[in-house]
PDB file as gemmi writes it, atoms N, CA and C in Angstrom:
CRYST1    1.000    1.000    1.000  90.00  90.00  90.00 P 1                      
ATOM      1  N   UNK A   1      97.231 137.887  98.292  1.00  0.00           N  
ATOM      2  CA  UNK A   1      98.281 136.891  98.269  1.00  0.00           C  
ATOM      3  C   UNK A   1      97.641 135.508  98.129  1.00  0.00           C  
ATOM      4  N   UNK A   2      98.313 134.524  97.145  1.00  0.00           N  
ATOM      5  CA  UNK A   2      97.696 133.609  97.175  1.00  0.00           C  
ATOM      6  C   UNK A   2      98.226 132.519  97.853  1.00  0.00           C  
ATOM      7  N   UNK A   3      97.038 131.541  98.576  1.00  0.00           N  
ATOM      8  CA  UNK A   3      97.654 130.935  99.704  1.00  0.00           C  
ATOM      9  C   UNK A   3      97.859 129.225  99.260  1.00  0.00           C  
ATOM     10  N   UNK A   4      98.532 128.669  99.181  1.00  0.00           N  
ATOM     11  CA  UNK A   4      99.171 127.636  98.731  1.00  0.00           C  
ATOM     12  C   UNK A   4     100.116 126.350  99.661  1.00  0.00           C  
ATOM     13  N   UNK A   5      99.789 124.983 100.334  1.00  0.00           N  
ATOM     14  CA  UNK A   5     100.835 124.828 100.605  1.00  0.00           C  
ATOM     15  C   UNK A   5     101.343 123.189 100.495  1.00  0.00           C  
ATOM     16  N   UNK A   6     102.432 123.707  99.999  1.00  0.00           N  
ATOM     17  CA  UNK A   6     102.911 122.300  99.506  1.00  0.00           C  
ATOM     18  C   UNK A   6     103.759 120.853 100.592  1.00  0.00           C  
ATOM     19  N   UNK A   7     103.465 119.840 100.668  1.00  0.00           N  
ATOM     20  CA  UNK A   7     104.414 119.079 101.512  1.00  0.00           C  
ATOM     21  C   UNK A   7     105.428 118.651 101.416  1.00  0.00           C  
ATOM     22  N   UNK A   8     106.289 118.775 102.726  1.00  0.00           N  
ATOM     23  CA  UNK A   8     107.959 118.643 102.287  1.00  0.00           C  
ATOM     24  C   UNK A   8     108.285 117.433 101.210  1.00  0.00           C  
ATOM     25  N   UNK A   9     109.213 117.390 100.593  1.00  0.00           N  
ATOM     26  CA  UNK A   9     109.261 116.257  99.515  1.00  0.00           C  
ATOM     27  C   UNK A   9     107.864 116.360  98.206  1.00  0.00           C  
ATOM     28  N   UNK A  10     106.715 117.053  98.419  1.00  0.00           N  
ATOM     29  CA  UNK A  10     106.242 117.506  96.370  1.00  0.00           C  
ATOM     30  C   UNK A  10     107.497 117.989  95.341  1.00  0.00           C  
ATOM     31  N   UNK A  11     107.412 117.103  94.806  1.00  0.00           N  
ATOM     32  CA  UNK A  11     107.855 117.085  93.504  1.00  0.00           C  
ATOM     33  C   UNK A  11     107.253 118.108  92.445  1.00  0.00           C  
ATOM     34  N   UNK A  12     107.683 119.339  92.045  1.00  0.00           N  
ATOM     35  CA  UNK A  12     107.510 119.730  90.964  1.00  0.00           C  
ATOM     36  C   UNK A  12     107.755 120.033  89.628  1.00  0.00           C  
ATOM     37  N   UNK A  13     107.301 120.005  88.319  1.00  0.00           N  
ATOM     38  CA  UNK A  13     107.951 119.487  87.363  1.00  0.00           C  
ATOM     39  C   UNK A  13     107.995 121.220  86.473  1.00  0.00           C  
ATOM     40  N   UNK A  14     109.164 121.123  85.836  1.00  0.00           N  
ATOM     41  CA  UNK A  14     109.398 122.689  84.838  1.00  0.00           C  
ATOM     42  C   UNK A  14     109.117 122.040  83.457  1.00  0.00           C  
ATOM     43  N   UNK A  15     108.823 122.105  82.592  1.00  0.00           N  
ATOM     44  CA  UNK A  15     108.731 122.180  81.715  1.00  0.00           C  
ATOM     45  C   UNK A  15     109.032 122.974  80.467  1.00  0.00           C  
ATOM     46  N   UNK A  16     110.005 123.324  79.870  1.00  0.00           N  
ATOM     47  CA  UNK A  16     110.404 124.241  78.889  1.00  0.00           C  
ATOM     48  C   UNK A  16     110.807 123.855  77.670  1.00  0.00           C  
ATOM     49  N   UNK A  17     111.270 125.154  76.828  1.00  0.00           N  
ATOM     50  CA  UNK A  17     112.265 124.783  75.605  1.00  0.00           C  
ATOM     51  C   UNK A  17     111.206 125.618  74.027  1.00  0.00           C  
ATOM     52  N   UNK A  18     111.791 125.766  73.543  1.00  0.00           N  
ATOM     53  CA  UNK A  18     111.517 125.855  72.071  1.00  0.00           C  
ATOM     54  C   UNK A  18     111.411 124.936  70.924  1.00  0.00           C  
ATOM     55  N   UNK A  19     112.695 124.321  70.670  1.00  0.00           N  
ATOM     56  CA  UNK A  19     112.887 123.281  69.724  1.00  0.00           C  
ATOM     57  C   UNK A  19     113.078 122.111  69.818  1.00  0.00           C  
ATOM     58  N   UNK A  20     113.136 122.103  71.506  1.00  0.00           N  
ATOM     59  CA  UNK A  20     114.040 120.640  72.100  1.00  0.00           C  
ATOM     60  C   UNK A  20     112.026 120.982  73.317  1.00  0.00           C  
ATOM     61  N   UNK A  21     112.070 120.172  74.361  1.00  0.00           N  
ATOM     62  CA  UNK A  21     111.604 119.743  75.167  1.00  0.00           C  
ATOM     63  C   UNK A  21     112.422 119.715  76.648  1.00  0.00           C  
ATOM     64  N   UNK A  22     112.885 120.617  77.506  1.00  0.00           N  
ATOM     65  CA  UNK A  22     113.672 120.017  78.280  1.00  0.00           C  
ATOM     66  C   UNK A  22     112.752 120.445  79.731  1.00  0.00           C  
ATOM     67  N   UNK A  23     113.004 118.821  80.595  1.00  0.00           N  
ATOM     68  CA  UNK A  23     111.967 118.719  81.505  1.00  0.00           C  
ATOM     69  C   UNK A  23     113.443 119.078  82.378  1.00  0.00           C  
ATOM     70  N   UNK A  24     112.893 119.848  83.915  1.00  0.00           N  
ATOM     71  CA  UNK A  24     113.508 120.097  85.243  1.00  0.00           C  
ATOM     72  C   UNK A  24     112.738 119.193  86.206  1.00  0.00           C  
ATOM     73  N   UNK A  25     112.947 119.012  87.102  1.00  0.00           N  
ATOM     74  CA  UNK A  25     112.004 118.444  88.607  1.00  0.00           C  
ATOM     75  C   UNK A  25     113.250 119.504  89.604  1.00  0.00           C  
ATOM     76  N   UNK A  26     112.425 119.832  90.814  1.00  0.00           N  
ATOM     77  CA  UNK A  26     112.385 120.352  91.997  1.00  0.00           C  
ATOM     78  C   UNK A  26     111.590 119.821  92.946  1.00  0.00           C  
ATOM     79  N   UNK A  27     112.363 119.510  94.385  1.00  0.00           N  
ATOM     80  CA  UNK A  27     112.087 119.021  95.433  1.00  0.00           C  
ATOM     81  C   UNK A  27     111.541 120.191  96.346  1.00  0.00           C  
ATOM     82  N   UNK A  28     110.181 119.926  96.742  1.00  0.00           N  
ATOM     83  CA  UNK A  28     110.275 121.209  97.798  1.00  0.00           C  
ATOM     84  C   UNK A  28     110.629 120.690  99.238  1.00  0.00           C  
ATOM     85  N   UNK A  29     111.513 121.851 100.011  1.00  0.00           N  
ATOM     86  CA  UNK A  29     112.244 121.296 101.213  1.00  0.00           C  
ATOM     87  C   UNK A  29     111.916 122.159 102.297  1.00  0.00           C  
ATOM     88  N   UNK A  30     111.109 123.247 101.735  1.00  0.00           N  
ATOM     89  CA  UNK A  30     110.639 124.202 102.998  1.00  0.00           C  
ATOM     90  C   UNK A  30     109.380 124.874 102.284  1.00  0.00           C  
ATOM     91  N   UNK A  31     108.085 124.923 103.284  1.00  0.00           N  
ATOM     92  CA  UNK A  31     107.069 125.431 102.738  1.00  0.00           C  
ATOM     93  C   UNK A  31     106.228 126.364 103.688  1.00  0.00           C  
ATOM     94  N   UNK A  32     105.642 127.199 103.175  1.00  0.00           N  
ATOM     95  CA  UNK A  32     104.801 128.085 104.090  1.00  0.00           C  
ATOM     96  C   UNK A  32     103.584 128.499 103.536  1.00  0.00           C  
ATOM     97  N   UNK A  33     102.635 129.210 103.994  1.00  0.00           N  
ATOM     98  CA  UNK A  33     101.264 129.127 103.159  1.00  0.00           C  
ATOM     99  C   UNK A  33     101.330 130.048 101.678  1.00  0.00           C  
ATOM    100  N   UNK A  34     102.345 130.600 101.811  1.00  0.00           N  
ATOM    101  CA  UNK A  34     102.318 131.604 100.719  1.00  0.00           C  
ATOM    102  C   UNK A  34     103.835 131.376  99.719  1.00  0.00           C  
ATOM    103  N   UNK A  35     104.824 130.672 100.310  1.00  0.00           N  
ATOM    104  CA  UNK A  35     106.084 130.233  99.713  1.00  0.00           C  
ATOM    105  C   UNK A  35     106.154 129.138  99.807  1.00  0.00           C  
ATOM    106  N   UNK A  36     107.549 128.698  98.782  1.00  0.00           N  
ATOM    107  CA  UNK A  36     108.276 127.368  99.417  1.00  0.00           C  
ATOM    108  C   UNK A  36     109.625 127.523  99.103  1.00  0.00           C  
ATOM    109  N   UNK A  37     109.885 126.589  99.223  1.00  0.00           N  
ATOM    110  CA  UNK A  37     111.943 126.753  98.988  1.00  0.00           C  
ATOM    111  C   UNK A  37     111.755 125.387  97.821  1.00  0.00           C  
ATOM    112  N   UNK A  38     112.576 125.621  96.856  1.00  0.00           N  
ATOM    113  CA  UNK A  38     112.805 124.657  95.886  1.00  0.00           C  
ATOM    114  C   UNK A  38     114.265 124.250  95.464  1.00  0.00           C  
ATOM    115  N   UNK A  39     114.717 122.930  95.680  1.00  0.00           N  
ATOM    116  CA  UNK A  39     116.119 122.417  95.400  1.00  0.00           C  
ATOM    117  C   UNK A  39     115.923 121.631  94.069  1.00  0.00           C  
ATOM    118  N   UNK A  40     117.061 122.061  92.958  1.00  0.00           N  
ATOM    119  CA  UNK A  40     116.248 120.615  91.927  1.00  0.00           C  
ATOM    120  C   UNK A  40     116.923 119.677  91.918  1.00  0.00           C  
ATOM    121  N   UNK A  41     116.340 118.492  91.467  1.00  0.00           N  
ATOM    122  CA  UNK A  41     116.885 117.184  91.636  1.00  0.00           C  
ATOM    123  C   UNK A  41     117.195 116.394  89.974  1.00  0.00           C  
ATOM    124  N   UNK A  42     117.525 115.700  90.310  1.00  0.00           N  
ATOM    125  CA  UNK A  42     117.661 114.834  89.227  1.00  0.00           C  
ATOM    126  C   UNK A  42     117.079 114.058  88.531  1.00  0.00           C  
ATOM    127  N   UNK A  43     117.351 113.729  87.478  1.00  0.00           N  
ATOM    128  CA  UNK A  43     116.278 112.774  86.598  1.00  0.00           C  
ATOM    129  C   UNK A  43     117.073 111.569  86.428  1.00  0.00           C  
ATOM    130  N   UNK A  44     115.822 110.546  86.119  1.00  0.00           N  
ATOM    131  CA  UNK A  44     116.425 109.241  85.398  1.00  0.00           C  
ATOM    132  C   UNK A  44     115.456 109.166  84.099  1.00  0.00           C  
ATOM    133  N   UNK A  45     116.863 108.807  83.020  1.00  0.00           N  
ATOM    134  CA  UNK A  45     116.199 108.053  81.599  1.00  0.00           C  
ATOM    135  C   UNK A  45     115.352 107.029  81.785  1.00  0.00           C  
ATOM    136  N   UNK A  46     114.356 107.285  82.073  1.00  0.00           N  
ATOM    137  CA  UNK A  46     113.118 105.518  82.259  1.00  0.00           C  
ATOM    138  C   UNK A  46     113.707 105.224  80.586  1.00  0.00           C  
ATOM    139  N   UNK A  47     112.812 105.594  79.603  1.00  0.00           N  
ATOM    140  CA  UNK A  47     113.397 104.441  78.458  1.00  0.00           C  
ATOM    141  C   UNK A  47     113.313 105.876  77.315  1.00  0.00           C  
ATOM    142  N   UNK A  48     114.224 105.552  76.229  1.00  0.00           N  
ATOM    143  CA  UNK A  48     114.494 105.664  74.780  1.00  0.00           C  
ATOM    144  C   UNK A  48     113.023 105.972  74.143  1.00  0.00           C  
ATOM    145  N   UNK A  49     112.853 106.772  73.613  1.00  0.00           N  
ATOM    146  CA  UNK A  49     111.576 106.251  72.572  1.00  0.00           C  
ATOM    147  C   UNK A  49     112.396 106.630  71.077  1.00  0.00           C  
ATOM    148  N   UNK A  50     113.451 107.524  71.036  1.00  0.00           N  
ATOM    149  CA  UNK A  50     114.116 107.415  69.615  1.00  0.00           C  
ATOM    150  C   UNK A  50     115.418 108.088  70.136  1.00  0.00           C  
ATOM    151  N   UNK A  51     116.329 108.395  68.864  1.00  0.00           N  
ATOM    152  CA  UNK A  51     117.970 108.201  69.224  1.00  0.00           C  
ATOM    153  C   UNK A  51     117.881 110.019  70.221  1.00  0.00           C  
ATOM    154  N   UNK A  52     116.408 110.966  69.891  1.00  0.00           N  
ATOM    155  CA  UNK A  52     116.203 112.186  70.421  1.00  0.00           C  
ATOM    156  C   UNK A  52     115.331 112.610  71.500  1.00  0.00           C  
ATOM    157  N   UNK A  53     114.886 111.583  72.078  1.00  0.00           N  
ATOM    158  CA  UNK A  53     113.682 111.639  73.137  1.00  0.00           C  
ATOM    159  C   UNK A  53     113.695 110.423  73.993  1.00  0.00           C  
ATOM    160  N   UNK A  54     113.653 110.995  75.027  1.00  0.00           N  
ATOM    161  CA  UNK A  54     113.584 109.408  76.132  1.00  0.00           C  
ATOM    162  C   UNK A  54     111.936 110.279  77.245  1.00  0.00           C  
ATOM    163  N   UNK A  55     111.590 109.210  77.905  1.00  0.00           N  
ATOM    164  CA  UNK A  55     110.697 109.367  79.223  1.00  0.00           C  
ATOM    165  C   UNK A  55     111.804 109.859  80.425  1.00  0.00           C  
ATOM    166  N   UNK A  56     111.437 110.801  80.804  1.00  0.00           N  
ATOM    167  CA  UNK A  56     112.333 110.499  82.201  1.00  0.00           C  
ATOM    168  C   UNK A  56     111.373 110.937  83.454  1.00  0.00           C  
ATOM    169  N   UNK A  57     111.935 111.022  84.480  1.00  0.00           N  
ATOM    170  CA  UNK A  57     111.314 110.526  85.742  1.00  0.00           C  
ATOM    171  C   UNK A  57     112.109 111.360  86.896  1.00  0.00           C  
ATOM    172  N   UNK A  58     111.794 111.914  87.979  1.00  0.00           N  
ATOM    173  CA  UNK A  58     112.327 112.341  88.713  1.00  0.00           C  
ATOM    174  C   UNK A  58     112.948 111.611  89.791  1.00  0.00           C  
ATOM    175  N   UNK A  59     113.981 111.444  90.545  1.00  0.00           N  
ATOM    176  CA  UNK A  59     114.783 111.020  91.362  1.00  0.00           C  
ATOM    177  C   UNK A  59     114.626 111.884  92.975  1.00  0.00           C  
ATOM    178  N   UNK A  60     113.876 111.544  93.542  1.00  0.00           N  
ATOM    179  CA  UNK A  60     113.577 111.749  94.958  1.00  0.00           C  
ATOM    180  C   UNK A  60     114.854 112.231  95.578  1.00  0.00           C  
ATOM    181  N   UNK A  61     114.985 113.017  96.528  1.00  0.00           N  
ATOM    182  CA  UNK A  61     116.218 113.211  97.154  1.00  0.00           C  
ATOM    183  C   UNK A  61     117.238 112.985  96.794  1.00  0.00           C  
ATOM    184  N   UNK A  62     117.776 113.311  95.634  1.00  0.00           N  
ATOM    185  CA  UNK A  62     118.887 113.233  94.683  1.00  0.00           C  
ATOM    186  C   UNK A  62     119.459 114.556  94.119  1.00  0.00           C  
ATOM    187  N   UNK A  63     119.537 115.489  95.135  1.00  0.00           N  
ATOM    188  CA  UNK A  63     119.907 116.982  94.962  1.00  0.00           C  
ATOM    189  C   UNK A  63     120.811 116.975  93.059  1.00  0.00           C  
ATOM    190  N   UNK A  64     120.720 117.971  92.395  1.00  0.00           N  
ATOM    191  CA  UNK A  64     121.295 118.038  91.460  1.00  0.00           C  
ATOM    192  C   UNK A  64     122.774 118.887  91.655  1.00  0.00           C  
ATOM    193  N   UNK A  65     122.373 120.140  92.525  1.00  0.00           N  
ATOM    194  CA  UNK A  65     123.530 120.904  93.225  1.00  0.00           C  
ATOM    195  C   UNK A  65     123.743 120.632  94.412  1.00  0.00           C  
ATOM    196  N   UNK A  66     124.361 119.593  95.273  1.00  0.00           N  
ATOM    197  CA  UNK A  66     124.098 118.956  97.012  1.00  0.00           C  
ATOM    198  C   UNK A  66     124.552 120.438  97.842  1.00  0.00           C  
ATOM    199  N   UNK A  67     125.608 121.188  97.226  1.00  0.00           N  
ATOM    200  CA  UNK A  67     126.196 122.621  97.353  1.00  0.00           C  
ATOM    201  C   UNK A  67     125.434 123.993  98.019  1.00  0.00           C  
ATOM    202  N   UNK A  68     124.095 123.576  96.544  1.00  0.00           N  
ATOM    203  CA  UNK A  68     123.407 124.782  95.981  1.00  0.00           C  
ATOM    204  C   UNK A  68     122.258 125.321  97.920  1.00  0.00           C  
ATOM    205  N   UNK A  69     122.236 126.459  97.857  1.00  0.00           N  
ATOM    206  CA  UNK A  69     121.052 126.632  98.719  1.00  0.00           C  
ATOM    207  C   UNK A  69     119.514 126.804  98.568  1.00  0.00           C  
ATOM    208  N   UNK A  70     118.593 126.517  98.765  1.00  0.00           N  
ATOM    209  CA  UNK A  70     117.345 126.132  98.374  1.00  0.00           C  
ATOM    210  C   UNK A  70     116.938 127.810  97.664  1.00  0.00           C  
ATOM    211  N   UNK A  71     115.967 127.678  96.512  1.00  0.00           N  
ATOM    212  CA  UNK A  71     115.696 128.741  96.207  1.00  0.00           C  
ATOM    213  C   UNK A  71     114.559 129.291  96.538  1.00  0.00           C  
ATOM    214  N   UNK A  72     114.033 130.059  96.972  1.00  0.00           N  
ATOM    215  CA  UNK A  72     112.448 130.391  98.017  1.00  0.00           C  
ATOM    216  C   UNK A  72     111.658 130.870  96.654  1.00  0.00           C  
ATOM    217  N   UNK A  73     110.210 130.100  96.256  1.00  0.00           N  
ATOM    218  CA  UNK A  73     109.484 131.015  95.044  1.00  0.00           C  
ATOM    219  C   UNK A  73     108.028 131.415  96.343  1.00  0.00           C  
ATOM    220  N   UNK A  74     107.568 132.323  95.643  1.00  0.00           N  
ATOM    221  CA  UNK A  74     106.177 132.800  96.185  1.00  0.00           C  
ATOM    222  C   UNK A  74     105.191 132.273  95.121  1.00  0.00           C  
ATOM    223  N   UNK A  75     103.932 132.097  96.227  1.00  0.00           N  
ATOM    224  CA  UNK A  75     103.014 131.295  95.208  1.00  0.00           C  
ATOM    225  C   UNK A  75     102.347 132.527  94.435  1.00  0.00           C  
ATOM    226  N   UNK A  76     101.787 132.243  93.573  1.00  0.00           N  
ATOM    227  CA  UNK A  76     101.011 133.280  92.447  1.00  0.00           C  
ATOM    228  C   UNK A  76      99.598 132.795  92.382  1.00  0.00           C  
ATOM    229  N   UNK A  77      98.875 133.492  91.940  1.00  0.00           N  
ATOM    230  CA  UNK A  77      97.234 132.766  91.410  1.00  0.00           C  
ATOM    231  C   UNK A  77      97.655 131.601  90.324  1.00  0.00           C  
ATOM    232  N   UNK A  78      98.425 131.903  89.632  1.00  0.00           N  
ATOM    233  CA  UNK A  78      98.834 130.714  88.551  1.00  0.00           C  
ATOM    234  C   UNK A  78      99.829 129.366  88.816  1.00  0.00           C  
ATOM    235  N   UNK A  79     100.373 129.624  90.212  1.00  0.00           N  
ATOM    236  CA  UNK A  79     101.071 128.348  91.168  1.00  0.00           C  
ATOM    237  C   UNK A  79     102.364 129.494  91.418  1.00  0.00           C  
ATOM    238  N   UNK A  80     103.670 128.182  91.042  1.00  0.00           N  
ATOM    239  CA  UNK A  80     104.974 128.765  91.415  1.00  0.00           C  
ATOM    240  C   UNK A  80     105.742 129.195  89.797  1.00  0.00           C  
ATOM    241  N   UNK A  81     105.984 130.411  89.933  1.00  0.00           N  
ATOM    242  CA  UNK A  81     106.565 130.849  88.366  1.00  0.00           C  
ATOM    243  C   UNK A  81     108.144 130.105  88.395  1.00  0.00           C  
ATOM    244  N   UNK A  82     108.435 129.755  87.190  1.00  0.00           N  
ATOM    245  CA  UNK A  82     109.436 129.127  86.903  1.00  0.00           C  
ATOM    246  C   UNK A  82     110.587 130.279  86.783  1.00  0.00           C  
ATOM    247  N   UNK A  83     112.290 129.588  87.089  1.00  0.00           N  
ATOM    248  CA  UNK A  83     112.736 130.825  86.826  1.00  0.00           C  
ATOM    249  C   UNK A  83     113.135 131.287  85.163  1.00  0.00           C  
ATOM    250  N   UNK A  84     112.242 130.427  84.160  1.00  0.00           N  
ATOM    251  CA  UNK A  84     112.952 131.194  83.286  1.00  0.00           C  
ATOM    252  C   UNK A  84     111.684 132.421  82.911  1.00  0.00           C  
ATOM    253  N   UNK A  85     110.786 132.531  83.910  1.00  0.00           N  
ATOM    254  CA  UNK A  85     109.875 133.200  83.578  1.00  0.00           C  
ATOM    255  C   UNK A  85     108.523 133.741  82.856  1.00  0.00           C  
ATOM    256  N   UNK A  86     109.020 132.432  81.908  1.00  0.00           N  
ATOM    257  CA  UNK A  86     107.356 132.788  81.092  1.00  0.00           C  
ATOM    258  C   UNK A  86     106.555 131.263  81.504  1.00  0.00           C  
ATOM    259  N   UNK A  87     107.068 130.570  82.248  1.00  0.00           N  
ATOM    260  CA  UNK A  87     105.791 129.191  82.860  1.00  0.00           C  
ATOM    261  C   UNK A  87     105.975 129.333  84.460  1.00  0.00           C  
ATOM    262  N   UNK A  88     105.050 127.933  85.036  1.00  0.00           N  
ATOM    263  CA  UNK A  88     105.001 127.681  86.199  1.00  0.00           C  
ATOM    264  C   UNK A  88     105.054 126.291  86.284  1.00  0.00           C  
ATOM    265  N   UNK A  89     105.316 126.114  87.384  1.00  0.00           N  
ATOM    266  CA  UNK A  89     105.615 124.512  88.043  1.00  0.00           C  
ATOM    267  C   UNK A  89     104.471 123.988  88.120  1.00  0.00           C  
ATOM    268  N   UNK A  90     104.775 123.079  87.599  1.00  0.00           N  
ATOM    269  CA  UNK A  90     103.523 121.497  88.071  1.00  0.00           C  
ATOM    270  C   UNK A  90     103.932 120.830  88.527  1.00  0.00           C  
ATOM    271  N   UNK A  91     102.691 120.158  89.811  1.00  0.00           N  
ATOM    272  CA  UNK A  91     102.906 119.538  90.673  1.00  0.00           C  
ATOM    273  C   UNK A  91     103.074 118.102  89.849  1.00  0.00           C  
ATOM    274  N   UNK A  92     104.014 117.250  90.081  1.00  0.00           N  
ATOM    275  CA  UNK A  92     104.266 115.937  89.410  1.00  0.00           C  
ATOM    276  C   UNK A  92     103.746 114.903  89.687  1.00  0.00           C  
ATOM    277  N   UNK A  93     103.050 114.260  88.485  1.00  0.00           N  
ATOM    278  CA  UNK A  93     101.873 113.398  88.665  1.00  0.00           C  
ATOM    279  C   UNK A  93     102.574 111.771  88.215  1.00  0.00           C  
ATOM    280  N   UNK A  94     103.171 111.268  88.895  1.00  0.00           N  
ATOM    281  CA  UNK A  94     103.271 110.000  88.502  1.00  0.00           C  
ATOM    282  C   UNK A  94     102.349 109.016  87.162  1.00  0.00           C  
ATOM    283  N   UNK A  95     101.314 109.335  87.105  1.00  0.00           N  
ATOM    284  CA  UNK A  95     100.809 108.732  85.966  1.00  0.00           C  
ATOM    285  C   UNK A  95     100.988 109.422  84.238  1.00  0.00           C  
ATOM    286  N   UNK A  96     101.890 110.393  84.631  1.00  0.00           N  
ATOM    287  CA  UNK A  96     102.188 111.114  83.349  1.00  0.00           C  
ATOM    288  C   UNK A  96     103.503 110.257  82.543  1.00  0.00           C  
ATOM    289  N   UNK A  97     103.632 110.578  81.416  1.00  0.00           N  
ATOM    290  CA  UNK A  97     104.962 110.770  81.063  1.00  0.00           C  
ATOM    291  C   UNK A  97     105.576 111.578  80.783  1.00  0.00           C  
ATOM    292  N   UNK A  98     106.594 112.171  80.824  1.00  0.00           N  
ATOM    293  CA  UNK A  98     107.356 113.398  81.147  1.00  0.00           C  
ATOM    294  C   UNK A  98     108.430 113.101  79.833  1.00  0.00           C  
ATOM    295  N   UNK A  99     108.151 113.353  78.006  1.00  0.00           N  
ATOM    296  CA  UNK A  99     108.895 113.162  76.896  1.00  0.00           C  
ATOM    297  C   UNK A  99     109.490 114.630  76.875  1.00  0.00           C  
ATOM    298  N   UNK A 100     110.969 114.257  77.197  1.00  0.00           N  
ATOM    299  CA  UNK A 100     111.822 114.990  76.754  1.00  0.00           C  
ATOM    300  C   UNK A 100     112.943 114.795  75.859  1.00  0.00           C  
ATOM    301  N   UNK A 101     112.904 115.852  74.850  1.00  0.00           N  
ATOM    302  CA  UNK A 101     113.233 115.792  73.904  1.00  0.00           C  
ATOM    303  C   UNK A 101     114.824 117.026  73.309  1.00  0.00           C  
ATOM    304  N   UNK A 102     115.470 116.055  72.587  1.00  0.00           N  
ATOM    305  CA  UNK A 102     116.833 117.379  72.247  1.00  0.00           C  
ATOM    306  C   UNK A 102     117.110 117.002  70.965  1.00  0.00           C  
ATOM    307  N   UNK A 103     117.710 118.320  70.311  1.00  0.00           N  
ATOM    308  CA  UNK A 103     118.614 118.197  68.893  1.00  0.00           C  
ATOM    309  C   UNK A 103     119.417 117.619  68.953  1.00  0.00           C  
ATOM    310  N   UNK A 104     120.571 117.152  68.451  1.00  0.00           N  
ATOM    311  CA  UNK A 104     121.829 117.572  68.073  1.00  0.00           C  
ATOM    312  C   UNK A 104     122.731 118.506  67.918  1.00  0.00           C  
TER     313      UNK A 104                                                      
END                                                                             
């Protein structure tokens, strides 16, 4: 088992998509050496870079579902698997930019 542990409030970032770019963030709100519980939160548009891509940024304690109940992932050798299954979460690095991108 791999042992892992994150502090309440890490920010982690999903990353997905095919044709588009679409970024998630998750708050972790409960952690243990081998799990955590993940709520996701919200983003803000920092800025535009064209009429199909902006920077965005995660929003701290800004539940996306205030409803929803936290979802528990187990850590892996490769971190926390995402749920759409073929990635994993990264821990969110403020000095990044986070370009997400959509069609029409």
């Amino acid at each position: 088992m791999t042992k892992r542990k994150y502090e309440l409030g890490t920010i982690l970032v999903d990353v997905w998509g095919y044709e588009q770019t679409n970024i998630d963030f998750y708050q972790v709100v409960r952690a243990t050496e081998s799990s955590c519980w993940l709520r996701q939160i919200e983003k803000n548009y920092v800025k535009d870079i064209s009429t199909m891509s902006s920077i965005v940024e995660p929003v701290k304690d800004e539940f996306s579902r205030p409803d929803e109940n936290p979802v528990m992932k187990r850590f892996t050798r490769l971190g926390v698997k995402s749920d759409l299954g073929y990635s994993y979460l990264q821990e969110f690095n403020p000095d990044n930019k986070y370009n997400e991108t959509r069609w029409a």
